[in-house]
MIFINU-656058 format. One line per field, with one value per atom (N, C-alpha, C): residue number from 1; residue in one letter; atom name; x negated, y, z negated. Coordinates in nm, 3 decimals. Each point is the difference from the previous one (the first is absolute). Layout:
BEGIN
resi = NUM, ...
resn = A, ...
name = CA, ...
east = X, ...
north = Y, ...
up = Z, ...
% end
This chain:
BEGIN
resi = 1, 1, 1, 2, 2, 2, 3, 3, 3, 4, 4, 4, 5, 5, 5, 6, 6, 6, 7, 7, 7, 8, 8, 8, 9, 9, 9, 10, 10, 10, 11, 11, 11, 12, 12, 12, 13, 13, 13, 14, 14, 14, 15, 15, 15, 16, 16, 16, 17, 17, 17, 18, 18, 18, 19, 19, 19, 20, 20, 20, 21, 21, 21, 22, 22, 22, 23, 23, 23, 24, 24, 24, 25, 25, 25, 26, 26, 26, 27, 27, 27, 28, 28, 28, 29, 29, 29, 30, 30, 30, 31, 31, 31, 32, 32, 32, 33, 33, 33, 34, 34, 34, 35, 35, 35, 36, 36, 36, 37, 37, 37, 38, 38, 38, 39, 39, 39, 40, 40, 40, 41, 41, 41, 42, 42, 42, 43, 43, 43, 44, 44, 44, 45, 45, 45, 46, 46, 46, 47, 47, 47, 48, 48, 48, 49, 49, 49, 50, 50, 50, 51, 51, 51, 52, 52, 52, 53, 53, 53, 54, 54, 54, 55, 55, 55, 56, 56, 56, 57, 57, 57, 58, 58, 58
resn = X, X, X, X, X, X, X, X, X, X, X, X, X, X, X, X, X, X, X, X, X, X, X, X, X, X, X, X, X, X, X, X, X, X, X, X, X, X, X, X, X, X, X, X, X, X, X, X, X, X, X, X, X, X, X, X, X, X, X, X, X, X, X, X, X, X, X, X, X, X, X, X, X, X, X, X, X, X, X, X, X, X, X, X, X, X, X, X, X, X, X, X, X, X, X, X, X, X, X, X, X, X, X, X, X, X, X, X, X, X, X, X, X, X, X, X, X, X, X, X, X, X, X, X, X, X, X, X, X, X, X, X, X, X, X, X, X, X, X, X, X, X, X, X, X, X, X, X, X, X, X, X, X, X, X, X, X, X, X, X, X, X, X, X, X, X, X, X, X, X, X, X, X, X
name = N, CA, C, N, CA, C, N, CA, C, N, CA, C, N, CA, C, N, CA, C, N, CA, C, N, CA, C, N, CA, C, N, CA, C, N, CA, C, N, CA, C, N, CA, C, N, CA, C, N, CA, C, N, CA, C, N, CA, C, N, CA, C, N, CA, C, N, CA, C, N, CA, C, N, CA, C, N, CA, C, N, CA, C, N, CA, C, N, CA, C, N, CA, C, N, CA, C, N, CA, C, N, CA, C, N, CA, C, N, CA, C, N, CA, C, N, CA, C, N, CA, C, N, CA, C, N, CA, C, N, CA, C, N, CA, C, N, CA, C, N, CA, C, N, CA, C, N, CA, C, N, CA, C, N, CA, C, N, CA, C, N, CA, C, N, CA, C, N, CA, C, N, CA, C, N, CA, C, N, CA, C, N, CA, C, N, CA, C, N, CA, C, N, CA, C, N, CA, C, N, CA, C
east = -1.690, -0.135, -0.007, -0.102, -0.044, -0.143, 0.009, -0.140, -0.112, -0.100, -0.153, -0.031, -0.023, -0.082, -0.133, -0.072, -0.182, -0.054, 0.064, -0.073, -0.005, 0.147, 0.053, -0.062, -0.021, -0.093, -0.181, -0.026, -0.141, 0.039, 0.064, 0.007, -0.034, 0.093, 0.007, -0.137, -0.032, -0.090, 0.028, -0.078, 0.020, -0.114, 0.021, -0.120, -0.039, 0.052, -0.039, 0.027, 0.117, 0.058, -0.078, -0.052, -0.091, -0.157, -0.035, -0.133, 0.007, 0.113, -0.011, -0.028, 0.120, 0.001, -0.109, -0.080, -0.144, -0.091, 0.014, -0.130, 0.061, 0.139, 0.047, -0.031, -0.029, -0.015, -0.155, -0.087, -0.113, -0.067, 0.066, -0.060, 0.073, 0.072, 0.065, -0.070, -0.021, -0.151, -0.100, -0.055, -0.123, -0.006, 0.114, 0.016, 0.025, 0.052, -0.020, -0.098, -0.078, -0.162, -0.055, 0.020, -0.138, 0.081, 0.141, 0.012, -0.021, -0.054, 0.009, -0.134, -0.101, -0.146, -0.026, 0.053, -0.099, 0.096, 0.105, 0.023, -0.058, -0.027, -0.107, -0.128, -0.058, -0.134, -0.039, 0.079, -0.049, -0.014, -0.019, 0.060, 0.076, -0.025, 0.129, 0.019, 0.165, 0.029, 0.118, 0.029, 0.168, 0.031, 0.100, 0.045, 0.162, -0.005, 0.115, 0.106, 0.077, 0.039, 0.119, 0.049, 0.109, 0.116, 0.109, 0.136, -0.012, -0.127, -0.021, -0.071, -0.037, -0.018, -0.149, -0.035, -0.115, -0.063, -0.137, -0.032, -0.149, -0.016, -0.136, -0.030, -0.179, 0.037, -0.162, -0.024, -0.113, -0.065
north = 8.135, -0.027, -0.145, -0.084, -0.120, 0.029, -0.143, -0.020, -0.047, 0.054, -0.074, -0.115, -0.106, -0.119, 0.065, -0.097, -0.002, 0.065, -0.072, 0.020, 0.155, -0.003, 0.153, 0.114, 0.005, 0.054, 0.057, -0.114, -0.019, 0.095, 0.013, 0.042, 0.187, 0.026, 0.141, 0.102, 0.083, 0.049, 0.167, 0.078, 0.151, 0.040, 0.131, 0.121, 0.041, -0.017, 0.038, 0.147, 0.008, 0.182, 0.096, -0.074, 0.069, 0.043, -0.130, 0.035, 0.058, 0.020, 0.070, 0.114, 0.069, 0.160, 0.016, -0.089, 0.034, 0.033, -0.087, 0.025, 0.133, 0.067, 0.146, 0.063, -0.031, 0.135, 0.015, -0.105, 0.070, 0.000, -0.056, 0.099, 0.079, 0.097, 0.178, 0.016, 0.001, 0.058, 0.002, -0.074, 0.006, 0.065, 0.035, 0.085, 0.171, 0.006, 0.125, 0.062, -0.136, -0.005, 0.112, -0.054, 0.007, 0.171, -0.010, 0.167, 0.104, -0.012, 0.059, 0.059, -0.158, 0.053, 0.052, 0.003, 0.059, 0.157, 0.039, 0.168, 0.044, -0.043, 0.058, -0.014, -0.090, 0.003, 0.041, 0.037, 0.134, 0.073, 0.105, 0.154, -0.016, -0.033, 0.008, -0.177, 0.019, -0.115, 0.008, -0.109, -0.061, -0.178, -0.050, -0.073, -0.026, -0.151, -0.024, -0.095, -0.012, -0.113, -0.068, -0.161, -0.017, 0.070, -0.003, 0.119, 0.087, 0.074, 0.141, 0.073, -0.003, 0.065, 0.051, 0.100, 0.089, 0.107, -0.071, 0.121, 0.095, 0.123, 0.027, 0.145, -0.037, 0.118, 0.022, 0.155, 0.059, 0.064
up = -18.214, -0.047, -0.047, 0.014, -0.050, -0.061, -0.054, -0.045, 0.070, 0.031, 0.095, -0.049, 0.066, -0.013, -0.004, -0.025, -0.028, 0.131, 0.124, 0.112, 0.091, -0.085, 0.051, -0.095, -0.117, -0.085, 0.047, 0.049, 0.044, 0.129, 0.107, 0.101, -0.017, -0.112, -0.089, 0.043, 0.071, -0.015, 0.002, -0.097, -0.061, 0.040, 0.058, -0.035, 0.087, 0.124, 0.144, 0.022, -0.064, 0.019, -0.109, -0.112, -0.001, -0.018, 0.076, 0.090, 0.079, 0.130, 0.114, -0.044, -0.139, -0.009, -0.055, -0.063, -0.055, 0.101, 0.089, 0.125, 0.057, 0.041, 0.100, -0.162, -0.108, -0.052, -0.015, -0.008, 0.023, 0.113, 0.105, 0.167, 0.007, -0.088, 0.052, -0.179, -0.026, -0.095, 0.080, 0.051, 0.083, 0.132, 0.058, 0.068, -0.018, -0.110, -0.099, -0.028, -0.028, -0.082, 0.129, 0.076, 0.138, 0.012, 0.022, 0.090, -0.160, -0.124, -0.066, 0.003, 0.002, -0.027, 0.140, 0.132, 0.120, -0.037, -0.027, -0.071, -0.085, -0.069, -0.123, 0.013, 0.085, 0.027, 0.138, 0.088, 0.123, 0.001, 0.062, -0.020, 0.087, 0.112, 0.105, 0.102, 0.018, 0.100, 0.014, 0.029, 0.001, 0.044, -0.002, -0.033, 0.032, 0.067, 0.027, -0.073, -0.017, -0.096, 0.112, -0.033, 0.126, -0.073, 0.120, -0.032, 0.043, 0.057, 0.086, -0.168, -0.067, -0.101, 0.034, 0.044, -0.001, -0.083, -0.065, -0.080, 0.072, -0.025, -0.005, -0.053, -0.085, -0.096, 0.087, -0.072, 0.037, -0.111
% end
């Protein structure tokens, strides 16, 4: 380990890892959001999710 000069200091940049996980956690909230309210507010359907995951209620 050494010590940073000024220039190498300035170069330093934080917080990228966690903005990314901020933005994947609220587009899989908002994807939640949506398959929660079209089940509770149909009477009947279904729904695919990716992965093969298939739902449908009646």
């Amino acid at each position: 380990m050494r010590v940073l000069n000024d220039q190498e200091l300035k170069e330093i940049v934080a917080g990228e890892a966690l903005t990314l996980t901020a933005v994947m956690a609220i587009l899989a909230t908002a994807i939640v959001a949506v398959i929660v309210y079209r089940l509770f507010m149909s009477e009947e359907g279904s729904t695919t999710l990716p992965g093969g995951w298939k739902f449908e209620w009646q």
